[in-house]
PyMOL Python script that loads the backbone (N, CA, C, O; Angstrom):
from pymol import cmd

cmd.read_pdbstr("""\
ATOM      1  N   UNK A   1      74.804 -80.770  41.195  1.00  0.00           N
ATOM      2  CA  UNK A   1      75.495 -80.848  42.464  1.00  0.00           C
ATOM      3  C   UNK A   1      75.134 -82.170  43.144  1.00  0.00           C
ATOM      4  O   UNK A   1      73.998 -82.618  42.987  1.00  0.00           O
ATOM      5  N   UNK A   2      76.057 -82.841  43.912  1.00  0.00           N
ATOM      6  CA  UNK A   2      76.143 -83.903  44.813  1.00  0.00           C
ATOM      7  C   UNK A   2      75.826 -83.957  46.053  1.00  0.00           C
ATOM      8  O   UNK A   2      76.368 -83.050  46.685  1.00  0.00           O
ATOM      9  N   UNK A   3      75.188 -84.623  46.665  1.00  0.00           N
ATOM     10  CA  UNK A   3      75.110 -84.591  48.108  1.00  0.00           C
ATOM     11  C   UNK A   3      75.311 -85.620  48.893  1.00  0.00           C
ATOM     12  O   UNK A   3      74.377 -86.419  48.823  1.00  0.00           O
ATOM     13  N   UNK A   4      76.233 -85.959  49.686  1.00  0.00           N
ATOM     14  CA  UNK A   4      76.427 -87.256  50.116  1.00  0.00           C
ATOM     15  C   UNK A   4      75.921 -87.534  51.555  1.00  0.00           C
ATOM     16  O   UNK A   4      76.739 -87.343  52.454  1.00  0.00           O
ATOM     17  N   UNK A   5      74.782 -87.924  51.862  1.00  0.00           N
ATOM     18  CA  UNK A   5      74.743 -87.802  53.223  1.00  0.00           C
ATOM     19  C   UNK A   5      75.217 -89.309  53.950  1.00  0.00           C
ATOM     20  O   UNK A   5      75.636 -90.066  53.075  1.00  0.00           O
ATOM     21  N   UNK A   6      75.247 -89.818  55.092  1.00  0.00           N
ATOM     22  CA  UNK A   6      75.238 -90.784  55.832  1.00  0.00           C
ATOM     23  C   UNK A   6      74.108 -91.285  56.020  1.00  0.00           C
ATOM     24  O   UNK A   6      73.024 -90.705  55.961  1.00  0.00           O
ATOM     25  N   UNK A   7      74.319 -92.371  56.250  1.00  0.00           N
ATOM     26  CA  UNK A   7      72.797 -93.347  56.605  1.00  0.00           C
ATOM     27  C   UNK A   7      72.378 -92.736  57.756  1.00  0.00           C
ATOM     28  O   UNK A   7      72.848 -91.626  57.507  1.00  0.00           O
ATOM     29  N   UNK A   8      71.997 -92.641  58.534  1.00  0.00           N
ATOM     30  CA  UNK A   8      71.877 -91.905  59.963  1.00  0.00           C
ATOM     31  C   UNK A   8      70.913 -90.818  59.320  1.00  0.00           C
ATOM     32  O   UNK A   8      69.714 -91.016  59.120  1.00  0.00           O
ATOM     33  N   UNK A   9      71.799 -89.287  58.935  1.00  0.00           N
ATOM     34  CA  UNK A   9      71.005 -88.347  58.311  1.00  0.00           C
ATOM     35  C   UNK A   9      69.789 -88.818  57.288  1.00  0.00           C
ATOM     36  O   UNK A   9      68.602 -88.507  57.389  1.00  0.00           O
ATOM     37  N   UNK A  10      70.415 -89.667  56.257  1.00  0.00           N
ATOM     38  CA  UNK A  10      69.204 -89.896  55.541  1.00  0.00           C
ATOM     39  C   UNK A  10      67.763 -90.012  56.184  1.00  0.00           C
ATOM     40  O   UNK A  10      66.683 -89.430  56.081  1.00  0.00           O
ATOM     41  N   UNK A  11      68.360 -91.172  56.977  1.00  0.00           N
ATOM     42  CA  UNK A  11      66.340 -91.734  57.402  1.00  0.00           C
ATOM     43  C   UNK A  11      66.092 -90.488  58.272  1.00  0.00           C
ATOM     44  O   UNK A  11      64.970 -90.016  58.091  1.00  0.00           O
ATOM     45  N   UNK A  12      67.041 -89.672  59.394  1.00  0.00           N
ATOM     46  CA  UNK A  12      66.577 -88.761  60.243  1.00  0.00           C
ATOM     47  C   UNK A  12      65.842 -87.375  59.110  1.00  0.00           C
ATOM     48  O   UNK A  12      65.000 -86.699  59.701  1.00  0.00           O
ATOM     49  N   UNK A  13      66.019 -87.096  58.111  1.00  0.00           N
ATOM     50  CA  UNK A  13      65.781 -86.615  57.068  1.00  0.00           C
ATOM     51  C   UNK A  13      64.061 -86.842  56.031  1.00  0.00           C
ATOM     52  O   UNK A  13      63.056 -86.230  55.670  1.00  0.00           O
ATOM     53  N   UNK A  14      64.792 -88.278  55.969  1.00  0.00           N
ATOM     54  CA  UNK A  14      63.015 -88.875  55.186  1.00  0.00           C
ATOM     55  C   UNK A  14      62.491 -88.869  56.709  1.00  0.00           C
ATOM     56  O   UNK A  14      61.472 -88.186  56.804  1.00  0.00           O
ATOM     57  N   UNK A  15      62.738 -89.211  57.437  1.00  0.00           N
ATOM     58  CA  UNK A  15      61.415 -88.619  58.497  1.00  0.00           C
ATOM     59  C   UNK A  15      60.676 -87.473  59.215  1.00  0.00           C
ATOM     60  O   UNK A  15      59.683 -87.502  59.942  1.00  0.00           O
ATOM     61  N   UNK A  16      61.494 -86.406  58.777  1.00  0.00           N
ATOM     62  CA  UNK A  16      61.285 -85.669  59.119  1.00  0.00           C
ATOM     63  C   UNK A  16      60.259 -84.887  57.614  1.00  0.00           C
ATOM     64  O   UNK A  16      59.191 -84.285  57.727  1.00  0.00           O
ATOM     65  N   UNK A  17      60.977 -85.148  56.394  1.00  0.00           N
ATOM     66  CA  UNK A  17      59.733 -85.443  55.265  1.00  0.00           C
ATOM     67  C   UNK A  17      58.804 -85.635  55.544  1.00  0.00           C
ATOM     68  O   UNK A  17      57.976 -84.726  55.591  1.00  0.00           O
ATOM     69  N   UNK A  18      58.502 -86.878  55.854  1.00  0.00           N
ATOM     70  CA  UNK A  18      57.102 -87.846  56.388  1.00  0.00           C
ATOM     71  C   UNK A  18      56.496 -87.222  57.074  1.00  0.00           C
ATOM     72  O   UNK A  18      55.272 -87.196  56.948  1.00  0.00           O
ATOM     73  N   UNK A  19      57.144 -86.494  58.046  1.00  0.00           N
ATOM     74  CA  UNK A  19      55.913 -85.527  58.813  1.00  0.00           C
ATOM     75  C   UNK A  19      55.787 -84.195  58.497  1.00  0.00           C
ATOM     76  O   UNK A  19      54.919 -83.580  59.117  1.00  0.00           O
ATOM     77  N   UNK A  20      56.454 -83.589  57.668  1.00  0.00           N
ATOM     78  CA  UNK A  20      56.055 -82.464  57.105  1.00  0.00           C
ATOM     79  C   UNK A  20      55.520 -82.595  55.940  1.00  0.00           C
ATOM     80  O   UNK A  20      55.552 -81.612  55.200  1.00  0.00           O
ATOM     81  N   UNK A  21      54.911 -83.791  55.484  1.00  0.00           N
ATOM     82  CA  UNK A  21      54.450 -83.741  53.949  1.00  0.00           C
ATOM     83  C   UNK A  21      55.942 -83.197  52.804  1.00  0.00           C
ATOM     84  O   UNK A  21      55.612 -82.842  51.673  1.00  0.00           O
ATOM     85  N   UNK A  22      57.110 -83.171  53.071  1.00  0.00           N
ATOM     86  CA  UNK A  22      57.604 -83.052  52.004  1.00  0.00           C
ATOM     87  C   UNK A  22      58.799 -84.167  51.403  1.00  0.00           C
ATOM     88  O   UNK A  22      58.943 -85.276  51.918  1.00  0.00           O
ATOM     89  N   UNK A  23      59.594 -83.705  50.278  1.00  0.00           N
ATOM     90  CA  UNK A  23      60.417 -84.770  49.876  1.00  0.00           C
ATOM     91  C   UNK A  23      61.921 -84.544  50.818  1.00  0.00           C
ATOM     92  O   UNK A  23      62.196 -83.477  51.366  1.00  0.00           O
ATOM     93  N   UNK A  24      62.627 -85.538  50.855  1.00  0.00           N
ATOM     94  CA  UNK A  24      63.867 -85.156  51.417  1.00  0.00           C
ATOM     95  C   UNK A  24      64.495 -84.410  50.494  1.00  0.00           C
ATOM     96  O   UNK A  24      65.558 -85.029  50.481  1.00  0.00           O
ATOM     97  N   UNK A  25      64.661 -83.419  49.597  1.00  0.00           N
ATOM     98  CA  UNK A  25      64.715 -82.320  48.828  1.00  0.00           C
ATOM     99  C   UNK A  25      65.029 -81.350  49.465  1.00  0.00           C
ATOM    100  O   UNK A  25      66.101 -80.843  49.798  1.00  0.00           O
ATOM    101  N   UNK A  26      63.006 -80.915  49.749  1.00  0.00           N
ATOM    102  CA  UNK A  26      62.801 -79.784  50.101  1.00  0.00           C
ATOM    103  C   UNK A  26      63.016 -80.030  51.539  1.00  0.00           C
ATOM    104  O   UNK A  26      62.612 -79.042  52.152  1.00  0.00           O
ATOM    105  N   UNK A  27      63.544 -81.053  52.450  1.00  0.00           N
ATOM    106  CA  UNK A  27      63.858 -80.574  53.724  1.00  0.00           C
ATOM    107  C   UNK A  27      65.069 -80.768  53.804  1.00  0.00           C
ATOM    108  O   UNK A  27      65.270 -81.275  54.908  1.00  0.00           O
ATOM    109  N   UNK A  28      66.204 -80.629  53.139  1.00  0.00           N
ATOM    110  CA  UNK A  28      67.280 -80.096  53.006  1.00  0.00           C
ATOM    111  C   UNK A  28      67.563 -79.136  52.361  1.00  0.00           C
ATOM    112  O   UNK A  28      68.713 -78.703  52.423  1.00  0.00           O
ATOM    113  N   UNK A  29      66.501 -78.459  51.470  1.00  0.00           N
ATOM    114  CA  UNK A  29      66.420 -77.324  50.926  1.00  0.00           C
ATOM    115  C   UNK A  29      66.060 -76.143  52.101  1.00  0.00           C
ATOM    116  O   UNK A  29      66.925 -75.268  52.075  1.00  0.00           O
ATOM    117  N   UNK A  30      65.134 -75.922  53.002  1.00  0.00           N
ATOM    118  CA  UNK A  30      64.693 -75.786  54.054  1.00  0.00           C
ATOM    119  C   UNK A  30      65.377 -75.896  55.053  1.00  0.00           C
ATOM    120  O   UNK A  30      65.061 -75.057  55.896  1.00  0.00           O
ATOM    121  N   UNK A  31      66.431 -76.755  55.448  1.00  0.00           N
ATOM    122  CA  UNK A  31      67.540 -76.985  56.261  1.00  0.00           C
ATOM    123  C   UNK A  31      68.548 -75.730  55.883  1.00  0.00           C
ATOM    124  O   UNK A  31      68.683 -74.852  56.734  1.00  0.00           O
ATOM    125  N   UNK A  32      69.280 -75.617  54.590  1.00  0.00           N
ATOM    126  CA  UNK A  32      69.976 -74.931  53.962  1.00  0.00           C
ATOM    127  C   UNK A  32      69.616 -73.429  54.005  1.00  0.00           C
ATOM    128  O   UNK A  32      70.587 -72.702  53.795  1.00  0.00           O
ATOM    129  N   UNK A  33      68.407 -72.776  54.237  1.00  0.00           N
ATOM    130  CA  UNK A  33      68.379 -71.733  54.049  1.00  0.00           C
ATOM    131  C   UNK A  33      67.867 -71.317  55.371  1.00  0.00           C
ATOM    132  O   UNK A  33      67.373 -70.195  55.481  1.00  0.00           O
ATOM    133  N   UNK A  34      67.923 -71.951  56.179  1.00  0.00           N
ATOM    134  CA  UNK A  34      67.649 -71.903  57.587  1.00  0.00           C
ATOM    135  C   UNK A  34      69.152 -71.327  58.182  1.00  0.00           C
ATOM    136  O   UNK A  34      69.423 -70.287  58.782  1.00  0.00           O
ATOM    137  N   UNK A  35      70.117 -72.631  57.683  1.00  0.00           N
ATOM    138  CA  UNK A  35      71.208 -72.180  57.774  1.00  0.00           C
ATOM    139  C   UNK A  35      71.991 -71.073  57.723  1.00  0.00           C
ATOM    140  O   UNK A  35      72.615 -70.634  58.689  1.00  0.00           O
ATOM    141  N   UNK A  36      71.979 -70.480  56.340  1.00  0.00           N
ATOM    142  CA  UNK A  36      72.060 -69.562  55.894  1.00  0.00           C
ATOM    143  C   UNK A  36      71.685 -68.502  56.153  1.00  0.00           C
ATOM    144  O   UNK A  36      72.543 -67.620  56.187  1.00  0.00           O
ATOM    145  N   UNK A  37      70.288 -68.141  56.437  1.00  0.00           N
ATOM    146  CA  UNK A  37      69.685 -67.071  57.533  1.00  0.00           C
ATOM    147  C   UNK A  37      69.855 -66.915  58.657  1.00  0.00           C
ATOM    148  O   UNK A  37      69.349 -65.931  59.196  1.00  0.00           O
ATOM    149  N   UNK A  38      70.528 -67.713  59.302  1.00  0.00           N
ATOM    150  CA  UNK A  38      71.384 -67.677  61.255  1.00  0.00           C
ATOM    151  C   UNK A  38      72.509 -66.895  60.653  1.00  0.00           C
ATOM    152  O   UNK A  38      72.573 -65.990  61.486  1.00  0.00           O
ATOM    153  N   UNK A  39      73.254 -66.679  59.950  1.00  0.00           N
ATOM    154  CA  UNK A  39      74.693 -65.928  59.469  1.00  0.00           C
ATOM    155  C   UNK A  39      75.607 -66.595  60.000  1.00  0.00           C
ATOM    156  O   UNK A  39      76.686 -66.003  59.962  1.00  0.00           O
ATOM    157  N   UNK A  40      75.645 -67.962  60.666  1.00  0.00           N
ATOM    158  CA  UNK A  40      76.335 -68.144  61.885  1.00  0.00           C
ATOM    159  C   UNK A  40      77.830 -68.514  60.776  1.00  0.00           C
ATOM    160  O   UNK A  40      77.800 -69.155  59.726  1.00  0.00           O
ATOM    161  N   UNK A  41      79.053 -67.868  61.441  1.00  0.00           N
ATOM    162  CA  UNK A  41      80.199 -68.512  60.597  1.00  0.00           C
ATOM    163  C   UNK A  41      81.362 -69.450  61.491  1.00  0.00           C
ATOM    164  O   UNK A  41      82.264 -70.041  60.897  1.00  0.00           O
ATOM    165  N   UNK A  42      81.202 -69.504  63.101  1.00  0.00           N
ATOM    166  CA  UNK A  42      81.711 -70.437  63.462  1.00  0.00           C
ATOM    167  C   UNK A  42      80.849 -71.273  64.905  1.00  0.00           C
ATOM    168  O   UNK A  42      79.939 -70.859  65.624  1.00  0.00           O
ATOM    169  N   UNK A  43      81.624 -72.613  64.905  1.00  0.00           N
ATOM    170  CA  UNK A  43      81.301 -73.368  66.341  1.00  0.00           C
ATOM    171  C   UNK A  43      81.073 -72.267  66.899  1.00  0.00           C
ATOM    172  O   UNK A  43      79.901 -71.931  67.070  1.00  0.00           O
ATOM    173  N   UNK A  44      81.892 -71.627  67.224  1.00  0.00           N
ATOM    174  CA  UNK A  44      81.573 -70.620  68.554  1.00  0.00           C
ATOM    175  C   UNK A  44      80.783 -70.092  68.435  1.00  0.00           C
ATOM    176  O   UNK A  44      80.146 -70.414  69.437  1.00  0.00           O
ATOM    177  N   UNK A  45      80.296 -69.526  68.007  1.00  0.00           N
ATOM    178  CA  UNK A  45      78.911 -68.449  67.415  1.00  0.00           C
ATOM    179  C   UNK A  45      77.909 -69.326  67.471  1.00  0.00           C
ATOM    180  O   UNK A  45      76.882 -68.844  67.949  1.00  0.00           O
ATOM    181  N   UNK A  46      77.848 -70.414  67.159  1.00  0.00           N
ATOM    182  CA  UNK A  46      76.535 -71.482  67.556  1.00  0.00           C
ATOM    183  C   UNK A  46      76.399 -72.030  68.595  1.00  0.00           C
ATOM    184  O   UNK A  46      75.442 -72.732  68.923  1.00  0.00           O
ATOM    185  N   UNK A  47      77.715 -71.664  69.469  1.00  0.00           N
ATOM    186  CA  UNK A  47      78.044 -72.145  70.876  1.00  0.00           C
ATOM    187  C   UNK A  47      77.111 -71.309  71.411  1.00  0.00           C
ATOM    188  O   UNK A  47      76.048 -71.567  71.976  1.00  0.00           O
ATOM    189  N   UNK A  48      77.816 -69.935  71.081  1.00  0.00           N
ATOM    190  CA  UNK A  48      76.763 -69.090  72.055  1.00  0.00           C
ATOM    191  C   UNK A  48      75.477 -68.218  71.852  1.00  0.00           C
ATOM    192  O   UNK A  48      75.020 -67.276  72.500  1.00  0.00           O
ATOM    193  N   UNK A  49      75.022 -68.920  70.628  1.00  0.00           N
ATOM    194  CA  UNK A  49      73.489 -68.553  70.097  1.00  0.00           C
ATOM    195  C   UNK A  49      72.459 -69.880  70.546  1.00  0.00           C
ATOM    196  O   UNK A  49      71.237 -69.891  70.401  1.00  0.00           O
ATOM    197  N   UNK A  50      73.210 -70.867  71.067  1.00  0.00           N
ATOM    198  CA  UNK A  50      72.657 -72.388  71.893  1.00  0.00           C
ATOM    199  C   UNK A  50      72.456 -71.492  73.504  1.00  0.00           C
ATOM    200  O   UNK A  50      71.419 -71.102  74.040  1.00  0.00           O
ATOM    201  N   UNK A  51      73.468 -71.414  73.823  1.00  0.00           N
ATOM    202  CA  UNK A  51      73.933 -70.802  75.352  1.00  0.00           C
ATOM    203  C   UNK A  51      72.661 -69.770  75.375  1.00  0.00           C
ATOM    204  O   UNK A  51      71.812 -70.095  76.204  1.00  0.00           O
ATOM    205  N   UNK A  52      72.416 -68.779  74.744  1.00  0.00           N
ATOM    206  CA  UNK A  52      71.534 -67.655  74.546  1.00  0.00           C
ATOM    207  C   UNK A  52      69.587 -67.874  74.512  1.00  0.00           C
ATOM    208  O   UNK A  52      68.563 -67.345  74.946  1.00  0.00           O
ATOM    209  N   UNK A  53      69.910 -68.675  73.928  1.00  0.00           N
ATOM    210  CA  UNK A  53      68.602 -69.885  73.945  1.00  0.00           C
ATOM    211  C   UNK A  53      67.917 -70.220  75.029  1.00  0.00           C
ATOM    212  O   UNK A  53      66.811 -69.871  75.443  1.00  0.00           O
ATOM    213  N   UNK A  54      69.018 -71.205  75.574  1.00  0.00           N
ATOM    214  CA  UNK A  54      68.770 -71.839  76.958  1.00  0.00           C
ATOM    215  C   UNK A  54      68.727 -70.688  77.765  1.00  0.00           C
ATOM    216  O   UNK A  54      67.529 -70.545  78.009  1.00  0.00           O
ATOM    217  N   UNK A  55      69.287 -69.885  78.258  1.00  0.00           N
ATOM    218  CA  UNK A  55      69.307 -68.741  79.373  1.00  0.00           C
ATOM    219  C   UNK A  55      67.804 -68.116  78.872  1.00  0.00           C
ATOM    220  O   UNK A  55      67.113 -67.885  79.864  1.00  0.00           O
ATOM    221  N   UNK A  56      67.266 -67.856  77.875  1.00  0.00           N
ATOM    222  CA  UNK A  56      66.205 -67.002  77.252  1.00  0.00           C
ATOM    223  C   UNK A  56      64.812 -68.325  78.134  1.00  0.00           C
ATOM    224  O   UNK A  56      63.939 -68.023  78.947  1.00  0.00           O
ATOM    225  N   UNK A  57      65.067 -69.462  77.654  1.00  0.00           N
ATOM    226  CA  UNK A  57      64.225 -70.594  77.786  1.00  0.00           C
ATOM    227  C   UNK A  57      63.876 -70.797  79.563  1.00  0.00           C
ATOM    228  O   UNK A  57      62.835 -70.958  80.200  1.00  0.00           O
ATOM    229  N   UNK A  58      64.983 -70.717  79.844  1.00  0.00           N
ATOM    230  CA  UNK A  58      65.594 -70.616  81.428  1.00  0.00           C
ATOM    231  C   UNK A  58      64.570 -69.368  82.165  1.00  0.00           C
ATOM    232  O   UNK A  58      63.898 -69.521  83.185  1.00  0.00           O
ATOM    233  N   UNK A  59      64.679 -68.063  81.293  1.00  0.00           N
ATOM    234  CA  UNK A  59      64.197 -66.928  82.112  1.00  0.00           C
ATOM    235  C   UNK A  59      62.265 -67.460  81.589  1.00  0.00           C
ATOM    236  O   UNK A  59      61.462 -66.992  82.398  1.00  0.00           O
ATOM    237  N   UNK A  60      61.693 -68.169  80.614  1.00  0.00           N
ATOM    238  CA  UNK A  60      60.749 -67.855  80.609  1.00  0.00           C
ATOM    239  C   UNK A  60      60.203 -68.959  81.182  1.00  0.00           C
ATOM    240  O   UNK A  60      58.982 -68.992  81.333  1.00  0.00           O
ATOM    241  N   UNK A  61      61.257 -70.370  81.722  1.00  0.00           N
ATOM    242  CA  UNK A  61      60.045 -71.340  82.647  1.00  0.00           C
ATOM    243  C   UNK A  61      60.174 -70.375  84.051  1.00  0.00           C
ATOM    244  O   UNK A  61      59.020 -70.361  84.477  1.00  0.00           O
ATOM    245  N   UNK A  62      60.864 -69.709  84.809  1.00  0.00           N
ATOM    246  CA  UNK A  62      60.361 -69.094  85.650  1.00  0.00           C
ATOM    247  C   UNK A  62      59.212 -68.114  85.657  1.00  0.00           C
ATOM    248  O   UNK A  62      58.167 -68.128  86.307  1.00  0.00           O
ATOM    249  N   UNK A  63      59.618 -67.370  84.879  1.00  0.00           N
ATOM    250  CA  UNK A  63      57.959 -66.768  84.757  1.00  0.00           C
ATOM    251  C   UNK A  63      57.134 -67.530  84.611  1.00  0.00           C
ATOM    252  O   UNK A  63      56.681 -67.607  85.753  1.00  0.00           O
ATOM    253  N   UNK A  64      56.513 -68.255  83.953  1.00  0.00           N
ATOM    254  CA  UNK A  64      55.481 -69.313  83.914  1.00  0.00           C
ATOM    255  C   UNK A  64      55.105 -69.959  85.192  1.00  0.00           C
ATOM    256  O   UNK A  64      53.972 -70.135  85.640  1.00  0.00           O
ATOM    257  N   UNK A  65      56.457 -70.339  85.792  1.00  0.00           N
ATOM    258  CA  UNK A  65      55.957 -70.646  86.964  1.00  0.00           C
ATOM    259  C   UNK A  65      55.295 -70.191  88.347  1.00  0.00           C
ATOM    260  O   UNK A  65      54.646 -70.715  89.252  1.00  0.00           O
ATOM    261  N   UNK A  66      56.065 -68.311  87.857  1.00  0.00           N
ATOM    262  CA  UNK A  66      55.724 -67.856  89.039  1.00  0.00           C
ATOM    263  C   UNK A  66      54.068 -67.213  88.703  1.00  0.00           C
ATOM    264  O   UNK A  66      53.330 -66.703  89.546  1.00  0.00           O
ATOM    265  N   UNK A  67      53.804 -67.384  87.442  1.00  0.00           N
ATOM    266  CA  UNK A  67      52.662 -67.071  86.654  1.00  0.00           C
ATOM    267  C   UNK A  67      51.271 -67.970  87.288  1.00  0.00           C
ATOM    268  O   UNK A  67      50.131 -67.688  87.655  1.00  0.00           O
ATOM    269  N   UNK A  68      52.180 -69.298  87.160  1.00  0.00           N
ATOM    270  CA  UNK A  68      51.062 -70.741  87.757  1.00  0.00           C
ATOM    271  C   UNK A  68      50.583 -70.435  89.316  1.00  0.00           C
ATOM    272  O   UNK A  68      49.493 -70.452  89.889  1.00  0.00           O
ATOM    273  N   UNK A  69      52.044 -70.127  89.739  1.00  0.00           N
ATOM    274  CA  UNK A  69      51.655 -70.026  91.544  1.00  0.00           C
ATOM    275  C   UNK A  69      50.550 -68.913  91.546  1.00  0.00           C
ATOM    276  O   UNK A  69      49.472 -69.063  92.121  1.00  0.00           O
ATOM    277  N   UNK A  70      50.887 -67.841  90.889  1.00  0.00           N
ATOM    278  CA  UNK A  70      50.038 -66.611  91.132  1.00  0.00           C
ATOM    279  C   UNK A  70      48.516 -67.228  90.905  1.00  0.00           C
ATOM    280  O   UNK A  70      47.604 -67.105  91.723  1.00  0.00           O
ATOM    281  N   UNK A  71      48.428 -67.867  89.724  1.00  0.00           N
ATOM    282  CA  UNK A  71      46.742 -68.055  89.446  1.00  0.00           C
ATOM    283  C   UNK A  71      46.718 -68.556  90.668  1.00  0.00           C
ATOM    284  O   UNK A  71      46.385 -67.881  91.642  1.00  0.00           O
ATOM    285  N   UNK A  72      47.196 -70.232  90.756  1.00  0.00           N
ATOM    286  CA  UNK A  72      46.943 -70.811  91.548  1.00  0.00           C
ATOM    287  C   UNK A  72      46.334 -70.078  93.272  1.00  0.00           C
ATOM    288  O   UNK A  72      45.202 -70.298  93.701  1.00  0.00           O
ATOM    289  N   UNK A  73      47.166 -69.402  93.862  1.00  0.00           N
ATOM    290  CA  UNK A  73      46.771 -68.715  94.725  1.00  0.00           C
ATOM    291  C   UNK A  73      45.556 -67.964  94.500  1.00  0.00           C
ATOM    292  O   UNK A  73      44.568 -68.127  95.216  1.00  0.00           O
ATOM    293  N   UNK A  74      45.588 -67.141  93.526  1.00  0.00           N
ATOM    294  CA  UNK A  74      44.205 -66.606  93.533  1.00  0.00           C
ATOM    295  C   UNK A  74      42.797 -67.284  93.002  1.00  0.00           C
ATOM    296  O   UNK A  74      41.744 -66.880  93.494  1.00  0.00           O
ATOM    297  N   UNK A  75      42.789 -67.941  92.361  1.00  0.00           N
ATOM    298  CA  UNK A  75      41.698 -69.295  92.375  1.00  0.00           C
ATOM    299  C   UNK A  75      41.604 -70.041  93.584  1.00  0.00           C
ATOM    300  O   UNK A  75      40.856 -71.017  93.632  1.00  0.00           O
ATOM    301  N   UNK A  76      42.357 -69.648  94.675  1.00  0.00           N
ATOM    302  CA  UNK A  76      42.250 -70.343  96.570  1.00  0.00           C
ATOM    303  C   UNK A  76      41.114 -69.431  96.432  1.00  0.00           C
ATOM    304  O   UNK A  76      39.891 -69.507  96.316  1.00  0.00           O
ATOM    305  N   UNK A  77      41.933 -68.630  96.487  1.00  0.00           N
ATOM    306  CA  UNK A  77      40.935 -67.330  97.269  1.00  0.00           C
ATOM    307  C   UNK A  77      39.733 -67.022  96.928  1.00  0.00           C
ATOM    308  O   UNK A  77      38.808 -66.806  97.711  1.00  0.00           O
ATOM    309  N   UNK A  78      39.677 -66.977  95.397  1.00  0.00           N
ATOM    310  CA  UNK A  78      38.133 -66.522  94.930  1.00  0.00           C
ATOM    311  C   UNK A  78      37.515 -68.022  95.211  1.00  0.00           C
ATOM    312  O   UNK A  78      36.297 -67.945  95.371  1.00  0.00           O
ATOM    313  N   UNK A  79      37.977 -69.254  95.308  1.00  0.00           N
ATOM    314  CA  UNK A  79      36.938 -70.518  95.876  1.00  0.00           C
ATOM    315  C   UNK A  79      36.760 -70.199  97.581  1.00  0.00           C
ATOM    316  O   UNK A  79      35.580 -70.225  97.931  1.00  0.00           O
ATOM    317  N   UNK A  80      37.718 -69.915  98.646  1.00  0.00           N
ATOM    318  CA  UNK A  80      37.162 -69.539  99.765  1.00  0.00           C
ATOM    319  C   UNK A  80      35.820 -68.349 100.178  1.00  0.00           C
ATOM    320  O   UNK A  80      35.038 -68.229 101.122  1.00  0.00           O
ATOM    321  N   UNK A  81      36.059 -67.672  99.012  1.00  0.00           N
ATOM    322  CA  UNK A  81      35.159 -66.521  99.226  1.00  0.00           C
ATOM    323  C   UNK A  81      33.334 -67.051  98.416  1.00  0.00           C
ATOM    324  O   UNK A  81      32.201 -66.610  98.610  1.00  0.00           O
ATOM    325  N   UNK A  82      33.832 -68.063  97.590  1.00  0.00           N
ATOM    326  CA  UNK A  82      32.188 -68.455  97.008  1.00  0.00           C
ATOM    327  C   UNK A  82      31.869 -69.561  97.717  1.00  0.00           C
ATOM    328  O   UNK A  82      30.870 -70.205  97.398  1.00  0.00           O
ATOM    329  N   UNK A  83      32.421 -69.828  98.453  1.00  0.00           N
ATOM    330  CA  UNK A  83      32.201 -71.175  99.774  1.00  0.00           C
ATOM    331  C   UNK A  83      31.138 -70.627 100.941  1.00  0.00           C
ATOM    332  O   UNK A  83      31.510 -69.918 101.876  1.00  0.00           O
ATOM    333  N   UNK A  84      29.808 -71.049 100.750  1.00  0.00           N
ATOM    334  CA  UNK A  84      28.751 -70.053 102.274  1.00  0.00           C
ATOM    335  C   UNK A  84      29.581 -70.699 103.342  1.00  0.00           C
ATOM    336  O   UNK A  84      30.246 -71.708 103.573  1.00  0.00           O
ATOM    337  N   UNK A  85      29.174 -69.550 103.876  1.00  0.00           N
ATOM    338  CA  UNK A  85      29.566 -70.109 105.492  1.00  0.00           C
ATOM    339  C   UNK A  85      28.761 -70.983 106.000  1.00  0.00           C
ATOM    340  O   UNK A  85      27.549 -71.154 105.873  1.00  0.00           O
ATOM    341  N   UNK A  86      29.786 -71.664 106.753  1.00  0.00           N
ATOM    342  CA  UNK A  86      28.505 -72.613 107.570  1.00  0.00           C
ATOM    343  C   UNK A  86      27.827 -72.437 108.525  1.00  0.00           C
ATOM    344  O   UNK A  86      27.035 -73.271 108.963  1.00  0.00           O
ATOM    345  N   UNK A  87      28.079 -71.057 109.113  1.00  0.00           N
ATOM    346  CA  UNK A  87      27.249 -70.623 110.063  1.00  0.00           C
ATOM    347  C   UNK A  87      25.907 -69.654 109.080  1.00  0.00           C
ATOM    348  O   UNK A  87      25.354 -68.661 109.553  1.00  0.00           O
ATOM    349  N   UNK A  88      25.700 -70.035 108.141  1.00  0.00           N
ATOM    350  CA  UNK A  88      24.399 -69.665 107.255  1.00  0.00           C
ATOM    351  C   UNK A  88      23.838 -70.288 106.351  1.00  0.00           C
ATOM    352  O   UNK A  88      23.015 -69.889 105.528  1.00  0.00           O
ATOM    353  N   UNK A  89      24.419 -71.585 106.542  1.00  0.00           N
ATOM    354  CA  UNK A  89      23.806 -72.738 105.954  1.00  0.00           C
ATOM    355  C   UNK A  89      22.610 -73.391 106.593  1.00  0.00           C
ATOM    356  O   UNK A  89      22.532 -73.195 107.806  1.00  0.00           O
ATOM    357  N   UNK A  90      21.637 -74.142 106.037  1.00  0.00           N
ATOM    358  CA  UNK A  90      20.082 -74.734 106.985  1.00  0.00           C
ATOM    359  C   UNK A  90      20.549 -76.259 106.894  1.00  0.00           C
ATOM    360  O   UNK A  90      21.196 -76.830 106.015  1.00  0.00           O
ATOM    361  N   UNK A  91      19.971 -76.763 108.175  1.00  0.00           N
ATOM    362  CA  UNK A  91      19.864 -77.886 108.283  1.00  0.00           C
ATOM    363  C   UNK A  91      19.068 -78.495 107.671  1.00  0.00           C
ATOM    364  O   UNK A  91      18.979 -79.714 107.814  1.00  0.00           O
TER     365      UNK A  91
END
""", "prot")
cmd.dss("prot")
cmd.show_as("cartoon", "prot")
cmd.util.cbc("prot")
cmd.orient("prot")
């Protein structure tokens, strides 16, 4: 079998080799069955398995964030509370 790729793909290809330790082969071999395991059979269906992604990606930087505020706030609090007072501090 033949494979004709474009200059473009090629090097985006051998480089992506280069950093996985393999040949441009096996990362079009690897590409191919990647493929193949999504089932995807049209644009549209990759339209909205992209779309599905992002909304998924979307719902989990909010949590994270509201995750950050939460520590954040409570690392205030437990530092106000290990702070002596200064009305029991010595000169």
């Amino acid at each position: 079998m033949r494979l004709y790729l474009e200059h473009e793909q090629k090097r985006r290809l051998a480089e992506r080799a280069r950093l996985h330790g393999n040949t441009i082969s096996e990362e079009i071999s690897c590409a191919l069955d990647f493929y193949i395991a999504l089932g995807i059979c049209s644009e549209d269906e990759l339209g909205q398995l992209a779309r599905q992604a992002k909304s998924s990606a979307e719902r989990i930087i909010i949590k994270l964030d509201q995750t950050t505020t939460y520590v954040e706030r409570t690392l205030a609090k437990v530092n106000r509370r290990a702070r002596p007072s200064s009305a029991f501090q010595r000169s």
